[in-house]
C-alpha positions as CSV (number, residue, x, y, z in Angstrom):
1,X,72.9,245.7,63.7
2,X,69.5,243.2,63.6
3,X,67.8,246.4,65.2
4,X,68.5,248.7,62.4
5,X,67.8,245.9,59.7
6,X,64.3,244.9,61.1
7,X,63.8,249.0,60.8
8,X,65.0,249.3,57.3
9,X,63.0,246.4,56.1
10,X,59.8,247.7,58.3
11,X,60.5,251.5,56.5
12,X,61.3,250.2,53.4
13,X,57.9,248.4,53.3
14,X,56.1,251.3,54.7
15,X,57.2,254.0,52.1
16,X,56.4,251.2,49.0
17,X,52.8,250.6,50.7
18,X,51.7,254.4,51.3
19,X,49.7,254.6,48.4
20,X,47.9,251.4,48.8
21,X,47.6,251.6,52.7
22,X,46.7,255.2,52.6
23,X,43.5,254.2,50.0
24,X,43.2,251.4,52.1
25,X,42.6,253.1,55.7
26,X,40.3,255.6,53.7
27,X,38.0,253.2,52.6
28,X,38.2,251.6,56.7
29,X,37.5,255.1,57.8
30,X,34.7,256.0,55.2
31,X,32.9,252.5,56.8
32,X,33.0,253.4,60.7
33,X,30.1,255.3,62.4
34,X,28.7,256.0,65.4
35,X,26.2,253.5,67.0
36,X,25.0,249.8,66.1
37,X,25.8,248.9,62.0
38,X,22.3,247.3,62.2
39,X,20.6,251.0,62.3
40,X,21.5,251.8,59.1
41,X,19.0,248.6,57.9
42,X,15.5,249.4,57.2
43,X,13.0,247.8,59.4
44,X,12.2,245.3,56.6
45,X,16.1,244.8,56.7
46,X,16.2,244.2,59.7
47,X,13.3,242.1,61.0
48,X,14.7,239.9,58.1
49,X,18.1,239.7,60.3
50,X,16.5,238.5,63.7
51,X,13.7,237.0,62.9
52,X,14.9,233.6,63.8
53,X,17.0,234.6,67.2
54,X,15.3,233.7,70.9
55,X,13.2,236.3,71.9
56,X,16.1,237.9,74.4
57,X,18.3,238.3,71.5
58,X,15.3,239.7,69.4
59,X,14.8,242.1,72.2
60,X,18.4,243.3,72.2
61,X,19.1,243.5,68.3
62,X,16.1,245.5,68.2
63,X,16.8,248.2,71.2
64,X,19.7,248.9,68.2
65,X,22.1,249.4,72.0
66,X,23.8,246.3,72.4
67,X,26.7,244.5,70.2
68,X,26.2,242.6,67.6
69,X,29.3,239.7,66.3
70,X,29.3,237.6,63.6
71,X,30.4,234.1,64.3
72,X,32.4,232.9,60.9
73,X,33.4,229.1,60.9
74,X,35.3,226.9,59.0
75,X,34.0,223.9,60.7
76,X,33.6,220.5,59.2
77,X,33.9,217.2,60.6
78,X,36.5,215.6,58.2
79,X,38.9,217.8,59.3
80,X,40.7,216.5,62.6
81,X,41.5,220.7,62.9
82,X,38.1,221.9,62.2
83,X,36.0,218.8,64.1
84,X,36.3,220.7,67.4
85,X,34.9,223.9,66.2
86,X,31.3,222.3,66.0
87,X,31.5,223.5,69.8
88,X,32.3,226.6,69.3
89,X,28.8,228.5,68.4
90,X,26.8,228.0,71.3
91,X,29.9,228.7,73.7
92,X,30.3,231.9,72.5
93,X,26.3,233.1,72.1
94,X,26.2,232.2,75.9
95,X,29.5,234.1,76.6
96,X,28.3,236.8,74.8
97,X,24.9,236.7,76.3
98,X,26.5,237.1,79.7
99,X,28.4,239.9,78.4
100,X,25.5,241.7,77.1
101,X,25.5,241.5,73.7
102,X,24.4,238.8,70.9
103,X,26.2,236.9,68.4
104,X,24.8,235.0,65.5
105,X,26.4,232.4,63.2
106,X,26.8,234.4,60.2
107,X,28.2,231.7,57.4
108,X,30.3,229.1,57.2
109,X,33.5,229.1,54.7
110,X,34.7,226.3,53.0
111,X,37.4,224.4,54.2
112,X,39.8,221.8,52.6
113,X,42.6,219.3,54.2
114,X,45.6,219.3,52.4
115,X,46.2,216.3,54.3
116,X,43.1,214.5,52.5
117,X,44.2,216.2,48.8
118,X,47.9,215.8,48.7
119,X,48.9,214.3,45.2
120,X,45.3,214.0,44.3
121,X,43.0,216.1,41.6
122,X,41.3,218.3,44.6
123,X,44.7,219.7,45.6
124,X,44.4,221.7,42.6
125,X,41.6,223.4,44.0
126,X,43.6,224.5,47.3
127,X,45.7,227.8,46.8
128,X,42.5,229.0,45.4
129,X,40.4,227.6,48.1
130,X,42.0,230.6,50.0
131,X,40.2,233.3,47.9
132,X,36.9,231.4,47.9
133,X,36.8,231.3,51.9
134,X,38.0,235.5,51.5
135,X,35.3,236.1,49.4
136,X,32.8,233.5,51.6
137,X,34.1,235.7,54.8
138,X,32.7,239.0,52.6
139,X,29.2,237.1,52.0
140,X,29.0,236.3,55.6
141,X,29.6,240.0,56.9
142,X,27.7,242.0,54.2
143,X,24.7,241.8,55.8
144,X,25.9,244.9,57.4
145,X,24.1,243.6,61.1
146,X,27.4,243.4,63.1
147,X,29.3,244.9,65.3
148,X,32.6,242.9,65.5
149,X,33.4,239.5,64.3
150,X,35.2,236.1,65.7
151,X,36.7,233.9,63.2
152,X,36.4,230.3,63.4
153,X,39.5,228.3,61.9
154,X,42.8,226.6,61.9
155,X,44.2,225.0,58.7
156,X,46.2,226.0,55.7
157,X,44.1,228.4,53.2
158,X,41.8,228.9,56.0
159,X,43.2,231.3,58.1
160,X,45.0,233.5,55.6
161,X,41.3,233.3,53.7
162,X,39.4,234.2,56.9
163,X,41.9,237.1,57.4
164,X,41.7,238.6,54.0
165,X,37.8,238.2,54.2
166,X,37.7,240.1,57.7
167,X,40.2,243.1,56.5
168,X,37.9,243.8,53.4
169,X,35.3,244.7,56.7
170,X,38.5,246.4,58.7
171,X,36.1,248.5,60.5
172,X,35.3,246.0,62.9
173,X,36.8,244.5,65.3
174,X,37.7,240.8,65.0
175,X,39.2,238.3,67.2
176,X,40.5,234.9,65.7
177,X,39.7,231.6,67.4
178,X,41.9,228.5,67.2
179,X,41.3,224.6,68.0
180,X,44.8,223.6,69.0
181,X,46.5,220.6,68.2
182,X,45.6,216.9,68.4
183,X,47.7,215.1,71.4
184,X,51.0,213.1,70.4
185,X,50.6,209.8,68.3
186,X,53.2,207.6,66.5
187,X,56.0,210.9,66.1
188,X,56.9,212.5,62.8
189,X,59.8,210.8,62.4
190,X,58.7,207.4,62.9
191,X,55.8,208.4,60.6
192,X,58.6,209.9,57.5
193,X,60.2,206.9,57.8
194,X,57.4,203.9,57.1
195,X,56.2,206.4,54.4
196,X,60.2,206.1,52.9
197,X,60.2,202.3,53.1
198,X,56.6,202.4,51.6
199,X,58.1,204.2,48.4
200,X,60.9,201.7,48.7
201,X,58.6,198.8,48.3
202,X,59.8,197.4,51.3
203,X,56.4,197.1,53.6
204,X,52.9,197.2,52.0
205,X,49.8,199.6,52.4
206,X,48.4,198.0,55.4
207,X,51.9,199.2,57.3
208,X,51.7,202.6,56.1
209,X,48.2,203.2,56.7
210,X,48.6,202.4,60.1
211,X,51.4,204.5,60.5
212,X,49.3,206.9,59.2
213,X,46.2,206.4,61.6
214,X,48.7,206.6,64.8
215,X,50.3,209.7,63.6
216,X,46.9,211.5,62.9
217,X,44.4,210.0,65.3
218,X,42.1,212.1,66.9
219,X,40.5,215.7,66.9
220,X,42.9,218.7,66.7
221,X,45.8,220.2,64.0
222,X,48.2,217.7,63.0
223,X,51.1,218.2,65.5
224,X,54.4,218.6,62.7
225,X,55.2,222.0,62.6
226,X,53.5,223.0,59.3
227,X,51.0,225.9,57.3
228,X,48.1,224.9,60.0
229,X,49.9,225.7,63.3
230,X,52.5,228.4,61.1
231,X,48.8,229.8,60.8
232,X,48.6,230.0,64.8
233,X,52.0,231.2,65.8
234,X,50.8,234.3,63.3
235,X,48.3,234.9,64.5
236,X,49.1,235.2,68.1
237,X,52.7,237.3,67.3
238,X,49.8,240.1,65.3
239,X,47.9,239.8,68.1
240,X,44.6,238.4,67.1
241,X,44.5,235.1,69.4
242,X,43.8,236.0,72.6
243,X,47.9,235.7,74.4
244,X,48.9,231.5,74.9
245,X,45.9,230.3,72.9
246,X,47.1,229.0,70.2
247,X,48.9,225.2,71.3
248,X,46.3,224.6,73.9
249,X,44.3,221.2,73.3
250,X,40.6,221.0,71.8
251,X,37.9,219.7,74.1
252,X,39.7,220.5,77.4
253,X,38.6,223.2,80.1
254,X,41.0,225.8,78.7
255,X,40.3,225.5,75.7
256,X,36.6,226.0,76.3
257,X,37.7,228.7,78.7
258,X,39.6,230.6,76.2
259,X,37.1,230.4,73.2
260,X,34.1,232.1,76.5
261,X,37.3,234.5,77.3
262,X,37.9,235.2,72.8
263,X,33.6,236.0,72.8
264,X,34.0,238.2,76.0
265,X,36.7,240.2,74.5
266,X,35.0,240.6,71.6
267,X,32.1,242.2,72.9
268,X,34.2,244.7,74.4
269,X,36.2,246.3,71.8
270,X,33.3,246.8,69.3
271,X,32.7,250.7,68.6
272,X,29.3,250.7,71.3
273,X,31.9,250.8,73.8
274,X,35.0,252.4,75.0
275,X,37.6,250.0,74.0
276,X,37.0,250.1,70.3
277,X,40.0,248.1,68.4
278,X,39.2,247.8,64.0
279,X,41.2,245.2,62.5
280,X,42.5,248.0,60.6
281,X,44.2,249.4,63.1
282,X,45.7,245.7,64.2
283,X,46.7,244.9,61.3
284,X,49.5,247.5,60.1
285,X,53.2,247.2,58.8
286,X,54.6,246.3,61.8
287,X,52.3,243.7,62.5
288,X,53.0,241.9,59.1
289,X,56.6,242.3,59.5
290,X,56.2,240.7,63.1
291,X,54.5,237.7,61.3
292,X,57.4,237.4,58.8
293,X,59.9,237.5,62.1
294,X,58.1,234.7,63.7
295,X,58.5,232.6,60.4
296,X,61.9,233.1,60.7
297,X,62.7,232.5,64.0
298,X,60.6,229.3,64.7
299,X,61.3,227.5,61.1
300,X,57.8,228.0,59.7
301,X,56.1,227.2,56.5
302,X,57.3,228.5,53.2
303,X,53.7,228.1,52.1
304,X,53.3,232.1,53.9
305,X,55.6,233.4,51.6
306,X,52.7,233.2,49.4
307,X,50.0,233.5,51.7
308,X,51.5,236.3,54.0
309,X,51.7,238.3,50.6
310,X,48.3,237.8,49.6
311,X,47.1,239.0,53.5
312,X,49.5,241.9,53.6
313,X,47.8,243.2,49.9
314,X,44.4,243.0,51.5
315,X,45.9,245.5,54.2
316,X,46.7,247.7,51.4
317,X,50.7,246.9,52.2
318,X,53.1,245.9,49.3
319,X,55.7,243.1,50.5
320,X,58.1,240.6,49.0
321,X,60.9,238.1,49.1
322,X,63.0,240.0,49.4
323,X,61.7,241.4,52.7
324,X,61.5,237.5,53.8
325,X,64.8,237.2,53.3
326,X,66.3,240.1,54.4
327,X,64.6,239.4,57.6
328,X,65.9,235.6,57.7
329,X,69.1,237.2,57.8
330,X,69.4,238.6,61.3
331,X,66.6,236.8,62.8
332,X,67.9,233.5,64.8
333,X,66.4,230.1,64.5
334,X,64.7,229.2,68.2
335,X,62.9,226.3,67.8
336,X,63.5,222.9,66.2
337,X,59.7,221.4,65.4
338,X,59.4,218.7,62.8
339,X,60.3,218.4,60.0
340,X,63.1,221.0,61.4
341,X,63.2,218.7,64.4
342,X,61.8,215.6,65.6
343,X,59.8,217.2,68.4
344,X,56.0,218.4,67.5
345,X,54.0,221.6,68.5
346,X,53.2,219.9,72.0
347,X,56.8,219.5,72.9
348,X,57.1,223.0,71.0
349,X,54.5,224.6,73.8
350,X,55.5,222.6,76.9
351,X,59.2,224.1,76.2
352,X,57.8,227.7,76.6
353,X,55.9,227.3,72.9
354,X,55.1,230.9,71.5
355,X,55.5,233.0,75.1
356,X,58.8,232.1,75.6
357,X,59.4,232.9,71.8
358,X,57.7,236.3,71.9
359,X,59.4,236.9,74.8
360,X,62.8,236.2,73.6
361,X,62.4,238.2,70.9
362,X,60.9,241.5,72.2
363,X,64.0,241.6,75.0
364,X,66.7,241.4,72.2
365,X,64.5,243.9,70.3
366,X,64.1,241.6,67.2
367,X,60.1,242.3,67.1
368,X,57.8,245.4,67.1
369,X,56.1,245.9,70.6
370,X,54.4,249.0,70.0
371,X,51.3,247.6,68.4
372,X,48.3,247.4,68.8
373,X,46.3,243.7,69.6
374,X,43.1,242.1,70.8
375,X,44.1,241.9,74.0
376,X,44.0,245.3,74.5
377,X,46.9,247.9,76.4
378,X,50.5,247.0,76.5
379,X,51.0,245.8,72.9
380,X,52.9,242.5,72.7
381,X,54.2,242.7,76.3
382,X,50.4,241.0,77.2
383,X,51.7,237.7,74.6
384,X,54.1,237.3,77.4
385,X,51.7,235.8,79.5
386,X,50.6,231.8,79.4
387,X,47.1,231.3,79.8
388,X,45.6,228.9,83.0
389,X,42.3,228.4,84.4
390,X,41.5,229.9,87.6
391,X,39.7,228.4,90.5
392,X,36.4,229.1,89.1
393,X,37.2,227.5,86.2
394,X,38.0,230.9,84.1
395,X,40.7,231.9,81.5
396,X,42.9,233.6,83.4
397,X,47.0,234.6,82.5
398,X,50.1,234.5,84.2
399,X,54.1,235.3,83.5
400,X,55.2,232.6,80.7
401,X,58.6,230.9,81.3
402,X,62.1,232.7,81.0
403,X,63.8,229.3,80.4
404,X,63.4,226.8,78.3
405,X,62.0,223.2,79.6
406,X,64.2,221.9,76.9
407,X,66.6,222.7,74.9
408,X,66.5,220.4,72.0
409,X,63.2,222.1,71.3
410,X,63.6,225.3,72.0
411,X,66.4,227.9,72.8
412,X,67.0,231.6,73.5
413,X,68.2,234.0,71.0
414,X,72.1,234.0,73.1
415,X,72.1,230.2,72.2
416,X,70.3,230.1,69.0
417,X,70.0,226.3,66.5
418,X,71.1,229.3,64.1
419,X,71.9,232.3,63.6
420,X,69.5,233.1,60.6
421,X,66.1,232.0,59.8
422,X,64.5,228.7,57.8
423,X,63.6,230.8,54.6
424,X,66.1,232.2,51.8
425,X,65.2,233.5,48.7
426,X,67.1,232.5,45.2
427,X,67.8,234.3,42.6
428,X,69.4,233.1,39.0
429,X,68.9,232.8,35.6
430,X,66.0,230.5,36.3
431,X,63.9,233.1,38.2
432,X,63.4,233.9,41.4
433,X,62.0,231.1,44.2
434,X,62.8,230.7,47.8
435,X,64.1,227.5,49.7
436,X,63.3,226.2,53.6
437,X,66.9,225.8,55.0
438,X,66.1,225.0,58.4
439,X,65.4,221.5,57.9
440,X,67.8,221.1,55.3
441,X,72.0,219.9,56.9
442,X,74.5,222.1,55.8
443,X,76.3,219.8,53.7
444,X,73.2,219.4,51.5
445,X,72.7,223.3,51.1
446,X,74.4,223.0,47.3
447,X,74.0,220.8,44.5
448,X,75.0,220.7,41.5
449,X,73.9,217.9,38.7
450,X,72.0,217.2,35.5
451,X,68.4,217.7,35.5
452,X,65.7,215.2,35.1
453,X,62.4,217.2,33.9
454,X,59.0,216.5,34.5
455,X,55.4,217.9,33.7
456,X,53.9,216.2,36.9
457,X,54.9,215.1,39.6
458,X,53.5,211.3,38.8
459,X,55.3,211.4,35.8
460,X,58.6,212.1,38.3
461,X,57.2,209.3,40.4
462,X,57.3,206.8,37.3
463,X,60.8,207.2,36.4
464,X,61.6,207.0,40.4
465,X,59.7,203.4,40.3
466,X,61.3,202.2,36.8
467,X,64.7,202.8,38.4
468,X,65.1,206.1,35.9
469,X,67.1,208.4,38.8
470,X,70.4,206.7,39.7
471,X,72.8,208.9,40.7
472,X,73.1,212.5,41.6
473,X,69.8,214.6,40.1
474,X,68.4,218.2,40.0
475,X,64.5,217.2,39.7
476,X,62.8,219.5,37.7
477,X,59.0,219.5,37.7
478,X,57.3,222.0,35.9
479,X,54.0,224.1,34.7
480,X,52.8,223.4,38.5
481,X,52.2,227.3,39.1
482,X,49.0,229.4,39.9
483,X,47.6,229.4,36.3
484,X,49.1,226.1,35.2
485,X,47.1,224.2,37.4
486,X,46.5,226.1,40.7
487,X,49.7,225.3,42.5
488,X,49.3,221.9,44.1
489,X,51.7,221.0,46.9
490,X,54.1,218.5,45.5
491,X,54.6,216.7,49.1
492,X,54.2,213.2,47.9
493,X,57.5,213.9,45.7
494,X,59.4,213.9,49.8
495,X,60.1,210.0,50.4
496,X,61.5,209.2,46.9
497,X,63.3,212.2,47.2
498,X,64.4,211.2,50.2
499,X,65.5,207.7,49.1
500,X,68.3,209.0,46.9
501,X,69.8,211.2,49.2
502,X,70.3,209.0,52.2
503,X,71.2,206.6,49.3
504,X,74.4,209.5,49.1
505,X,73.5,211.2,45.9
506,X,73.4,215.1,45.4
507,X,69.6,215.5,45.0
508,X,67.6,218.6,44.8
509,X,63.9,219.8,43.4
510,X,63.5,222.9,41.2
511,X,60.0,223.9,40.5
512,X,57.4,226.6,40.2
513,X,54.6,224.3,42.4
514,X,55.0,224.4,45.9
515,X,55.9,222.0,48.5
516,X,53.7,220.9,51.9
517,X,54.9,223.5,54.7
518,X,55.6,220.0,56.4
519,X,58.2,219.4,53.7
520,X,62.3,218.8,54.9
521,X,65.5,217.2,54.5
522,X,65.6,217.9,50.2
523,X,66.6,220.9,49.0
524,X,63.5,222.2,47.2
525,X,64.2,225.4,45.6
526,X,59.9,226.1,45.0
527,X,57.6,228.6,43.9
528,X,59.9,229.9,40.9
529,X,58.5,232.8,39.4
530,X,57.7,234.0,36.7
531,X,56.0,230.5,36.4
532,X,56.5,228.2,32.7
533,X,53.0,228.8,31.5
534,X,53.6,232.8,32.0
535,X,56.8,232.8,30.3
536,X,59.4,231.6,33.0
537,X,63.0,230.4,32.0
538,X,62.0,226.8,34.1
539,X,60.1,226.3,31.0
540,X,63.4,225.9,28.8
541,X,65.2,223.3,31.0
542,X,65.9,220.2,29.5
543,X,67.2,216.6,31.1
544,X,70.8,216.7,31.4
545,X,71.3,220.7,31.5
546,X,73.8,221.2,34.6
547,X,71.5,223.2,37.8
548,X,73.3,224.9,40.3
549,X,71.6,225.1,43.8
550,X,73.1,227.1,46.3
551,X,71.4,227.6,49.1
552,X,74.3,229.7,51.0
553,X,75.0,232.3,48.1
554,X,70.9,232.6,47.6
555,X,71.5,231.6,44.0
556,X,69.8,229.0,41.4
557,X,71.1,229.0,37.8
558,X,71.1,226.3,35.0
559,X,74.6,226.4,33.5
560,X,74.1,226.9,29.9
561,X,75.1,229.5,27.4
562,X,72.5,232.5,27.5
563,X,72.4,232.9,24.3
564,X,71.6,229.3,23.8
565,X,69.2,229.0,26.5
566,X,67.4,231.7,25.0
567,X,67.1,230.7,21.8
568,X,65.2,227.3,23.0
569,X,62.0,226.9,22.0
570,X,59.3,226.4,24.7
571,X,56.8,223.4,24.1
572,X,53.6,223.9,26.5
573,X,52.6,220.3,27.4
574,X,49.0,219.1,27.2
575,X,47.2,220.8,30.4
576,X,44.1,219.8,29.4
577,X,43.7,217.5,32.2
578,X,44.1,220.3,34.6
579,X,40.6,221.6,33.3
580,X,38.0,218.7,34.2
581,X,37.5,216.4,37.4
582,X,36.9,217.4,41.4
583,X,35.2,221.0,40.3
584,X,38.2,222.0,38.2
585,X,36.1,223.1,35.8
586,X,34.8,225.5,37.8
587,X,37.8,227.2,38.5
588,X,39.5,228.3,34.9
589,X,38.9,232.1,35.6
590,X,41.1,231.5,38.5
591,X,43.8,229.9,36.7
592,X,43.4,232.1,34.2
593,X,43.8,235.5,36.4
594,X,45.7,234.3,39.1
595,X,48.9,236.6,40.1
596,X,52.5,235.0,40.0
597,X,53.6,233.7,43.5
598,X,55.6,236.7,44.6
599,X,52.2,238.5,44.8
600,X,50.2,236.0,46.4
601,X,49.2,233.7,43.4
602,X,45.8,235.1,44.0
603,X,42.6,235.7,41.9
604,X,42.3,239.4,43.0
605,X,44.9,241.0,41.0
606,X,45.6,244.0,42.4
607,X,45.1,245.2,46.1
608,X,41.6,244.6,47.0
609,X,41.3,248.2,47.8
C-alpha cells in the first residue's frame, strides 16, 4: 500500500540518520537557555549590538525582556525574485514593534540568478553559491543578539542556503518569507518555442530577446514551475511559510499583509514566550520526507535531489535517491506546471495551488500531518487554509478549495496526470543519476543510440551548428560535476536538443552536470555519479558506443563488453579554464572538496554537526 511505503521509506531514513540526528539535536539542545540570547553578551558586547537602533528599540534590547529577530535577506535588485524584498525590512521592524519586540537587519547573503548565468562562466559559481549564502546565514546570526530569525529569499541556492545557515542556529525559531511570483507574460510555451527557432536560425536576436522581455517582465519569481518556486512549495509543505503564502503576488496588500502576519508570528514563538517552536524541532524526518512527497506529486525540480540532500545533512538526517525514488513510486502526479504543462504557478495557485495539494494529500494519507510548523497547533491541517485579507486590511485564513478550478492544471489524487511522480533514479554500468519524467511523453522514456561525447556543452553546441548530429543521438557531455567545474546547469543545451526530436530522432542527454529545474521534453538522464573527474565510468564513453536509456526500468547502461570498457583508458581534458574568470579562482577549494551529487555536491563534507 502508498501508506505503508511512505512509512518504510520515512523509518528506513530515521534508523540510518540516528547517529547523525541524535549529535545533531544535542548540539540544538546544548544551545537553548532560558531568557534573551543577548544576556550572555558583556555590556561592551552588547552596547556594540544596539548602538545604532532608535532609542525605543535601545530601550528594549537593553531591559534584556523583549525578543530580539534577525532579519536575513537575500535582496538585490537584479533579481526580478529578490527586487521586492527591498520592502521587506521596515515592514517587519514596525510589525514587530507593534508586537513588542525588535528586529534588526542582521546581514545580507549573496544571491545569484541562474536566469542571468545560464551557459555563461558565473554559472560555475552557482551550486556553490549555496554554501556561501549557508555560511553568510552563520555570519549573520553569530552575533549571538537574537532571539528568532525571518529569512528573506526566494531563488534557487538561496533558500536551500538560507535553510542550512538557519539549522546550524536550530535553537531558534525561524520563519521563512517569500516574494511570490511575477504576473503572466508571453507563456512558457510561446517563450520555448522563439528560443527553438532562434537555435534554428530561423528569426534573429532582436525576436528572441523580446520574447524574452515579455516572458520575464516585471518584479517577482519567474512563473514556470522551476528550483525558485520548487523552493516555495517546500517550504510551505515543512511548514516554515506562514499556510497560502507562497504564490501570492509581490507589492500587493496581501503580500504586505502576510510578510506584518510572518514578523508577528515570529515574535511569538521565540523562547521569552510560551509558544516556543526551534527550527530543530520543525525540521525532522518527516518533514524532509514531506518535502520529497511534494516534489513528487507536483513535478518539481530535480535540482532538490541535490539540494534537499545537502538541507537534510544539516539536520543531521542521511537521505538518498533512492528515497526519491522510492517515494516517486506511490506518490501521484497532481499538477501539470510548465515545462510539465503549459500553465504557470499563477494558473497553478488559482486552481487550488499548494492548499488544494496539501489537502489532497493529507486525506489519502500520502503526507505526515503530525508535525510540527510555524503556524503553530494542528500540524499541516493549518496549510489547508488560503490566506485573504480581512476588512481591516489584515492577513487573515480561511478553508482552501476542495475542487479544482481546473483540471488541466491541477487534479485530485482519484484522478491523477499519473500515477507516480516526475523523478526516477537510474542505475547502470554508467553510475547512478536520476531523470525528470513528468515532462517527458511516454514514447520518449527509452532511447537507445550511439553517443556523441562532449567536454562542454559549447563544444556540443558546435557540432549541433555545423550540422554534426543527424540522426538518432545519446548526447554525452562530461566532466560537468561538483569538482570538475562546480556543476553548471546545462539548460542552454534544451532547444537544440529539442530540434532533433521533434525532427523524429531518438535523442537523449547523459551527463554528470545538471540541467535548469525548468528543463523538459528530452530525456536527460543528469547528475551521474560518481562524476568523470572522481573516477566515474561516464568518463570512458566514447562517440559511437551504443547507450541505453530507460526511463521505465530505472536503468542507464552503455552496451559494451565490461571487460573492454574497463580496460579503457581515461584522458582528463584540459580544465584549466574552469580555474580563472568571474571569481573562479576563488573557489578551487570548493571544487576541490566538494561531495559527489548523491550527497549534496557540497563543500561541507560530512554532516555539519
Amino acid at each position: 500500500m502508498t501508506i505503508d511505503a511512505i512509512r518504510r521509506v520515512t523509518d528506513r531514513i530515521v534508523e540510518r540518520s540516528a547517529a547523525g540526528r541524535a549529535a545533531y539535536l544535542a548540539q540544538v539542545r546544548a544551545a537553548q537557555q532560558r531568557g534573551p540570547r543577548r544576556g550572555t553578551l558583556a555590556c561592551g558586547n552588547l552596547a556594540h549590538g544596539f548602538a545604532a537602533c532608535a532609542a525605543d528599540d535601545k530601550a528594549k534590547l537593553k531591559s534584556g525582556t523583549e525578543p530580539n529577530l534577525a532579519i536575513v535577506s537575500a535582496y538585490n535588485d537584479m533579481l526580478s525574485a529578490h527586487q521586492p524584498l527591498e520592502r521587506y525590512p521596515a515592514l517587519i521592524k514596525e510589525a514587530v514593534r507593534k508586537a513588542g519586540a525588535v528586529a534588526q537587519f542582521a546581514g545580507g547573503v549573496p544571491a545569484m540568478c541562474d536566469g542571468v548565468t545560464q551557459g555563461q562562466a558565473g554559472m560555475e559559481l552557482s551550486l556553490f553559491s549555496r554554501d556561501v549564502i549557508a555560511m553568510s546565514t552563520a555570519i549573520a546570526l553569530s552575533h549571538n543578539m537574537f532571539d528568532g530569525a525571518l529569512y528573506l529569499g526566494v531563488c534557487d541556492k538561496i533558500v536551500p542556503g538560507l535553510f542550512i545557515g538557519a539549522l546550524a542556529f536550530g535553537h531558534l525559531p525561524a520563519v521563512f518569507v517569500p516574494a511570490g511570483p511575477m504576473t503572466s507574460g508571453l507563456s512558457n510555451p510561446e517563450k520555448a518555442k522563439v528560443r527553438q527557432l532562434y537555435a534554428e536560425g530561423k528569426v534573429g536576436r532582436d525576436a528572441l530577446l523580446e520574447a524574452e522581455s515579455q516572458s520575464y517582465h516585471g518584479p517577482g519569481t519567474c512563473t514556470f514551475y522551476g528550483t525558485a518556486n520548487s523552493n516555495q512549495m517546500m517550504m510551505e509543505i515543512m511548514g516554515l511559510h506562514l499556510p497560502g503564502s507562497s504564490f501570492i503576488h509581490p507589492n500587493t496588500p496581501l503580500r504586505d499583509a502576510l510578510t506584518i502576519a510572518a514578523a508577528e508570528r515570529a515574535a511569538k514563538i521565540t523562547a521569552l514566550g510560551d509558544d516556543y517552536t526551534p527550527l530543530a524541532d520543525i525540521i525532522d524526518e518527516k518533514a524532509i520526507v514531506n518535502a520529497m512527497i511534494g516534489l513528487m506529486a507536483t513535478g518539481g525540480s530535480t535540482n532538490h535531489t541535490i539540494h534537499l540532500v545537502a538541507m537534510a545533512a544539516a539536520a543531521g538526517i542521511t537521505i538518498d535517491w533512492q528515497d526519491f525514488n522510492d517515494l516517486s513510486a506511490v506518490v501521484p502526479l497532481l499538477s501539470r506546471v510548465y515545462p510539465n504543462g503549459v500553465a504557470d504557478v499563477n494558473h497553478f495557485h488559482a486552481a487550488g495551488g499548494m492548499q488544494f495539494v496539501i489537502s489532497e494529500l493529507l486525506d489519502n494519507g500520502l503526507l505526515h500531518g503530525d508535525v510540527k510548523t510555524v503556524a503553530g497547533e494542528g500540524g499541516l491541517d493549518a496549510y489547508r487554509q488560503e490566506a485573504f485579507l480581512d476588512n481591516y486590511g489584515a492577513a487573515t485564513w480561511r478553508p482552501g478549495v476542495k475542487v479544482s478550478a481546473d483540471t488541466k492544471v491541477l487534479r485530485p489524487v482519484a484522478d491523477a496526470f499519473d500515477a507516480t511522480g516526475g523523478i526516477r533514479l537510474l542505475t547502470g554500468n554508467l553510475g547512478r543519476c536520476v531523470i525528470k519524467v513528468s515532462a517527458v511523453k511516454p514514447e520518449h522514456r527509452i532511447v537507445e543510440a550511439p553517443a556523441l561525447v562532449f567536454d562542454g556543452q559549447d563544444d556540443m553546441l558546435a557540432a549541433f551548428k555545423a550540422g554534426k548530429l543527424t540522426g538518432d543521438v545519446v548526447v554525452v557531455v562530461r566532466y560537468q560535476g561538483p569538482r570538475a567545474n562546480g556543476m553548471p546547469e546545462l539548460h542552454k543545451l534544451t532547444p537544440s536538443l529539442g530540434i532533433l526530436q521533434d525532427k523524429g530522432f531518438k535523442v537523449a542527454l547523459v551527463t554528470d552536470g545538471r540541467m535548469s529545474g525548468a528543463s523538459g521534453k528530452v530525456p536527460a538522464a543528469i547528475h551521474v555519479t560518481p562524476e568523470c573527474l572522481a573516477g566515474g565510468p561516464l568518463a570512458r564513453v566514447r562517440d559511437g558506443d551504443i547507450i541505453r536509456l530507460d526511463a521505465e526500468a530505472g536503468t542507464l547502461d552503455v552496451l559494451v563488453d565490461a571487460a573492454e570498457f574497463a580496460a579503457r583508458d581515461v584522458v582528463v581534458p584540459d580544465l584549466s579554464g574552469n580555474e580563472w574568470g568571474m571569481g573562479r579562482n576563488l573557489f578551487g577549494a570548493f571544487r576541490g572538496v566538494a561531495t559527489g551529487a548523491e550527497q549534496g555536491g557540497s563543500c561541507f563534507t560530512a554532516n555539519p554537526v
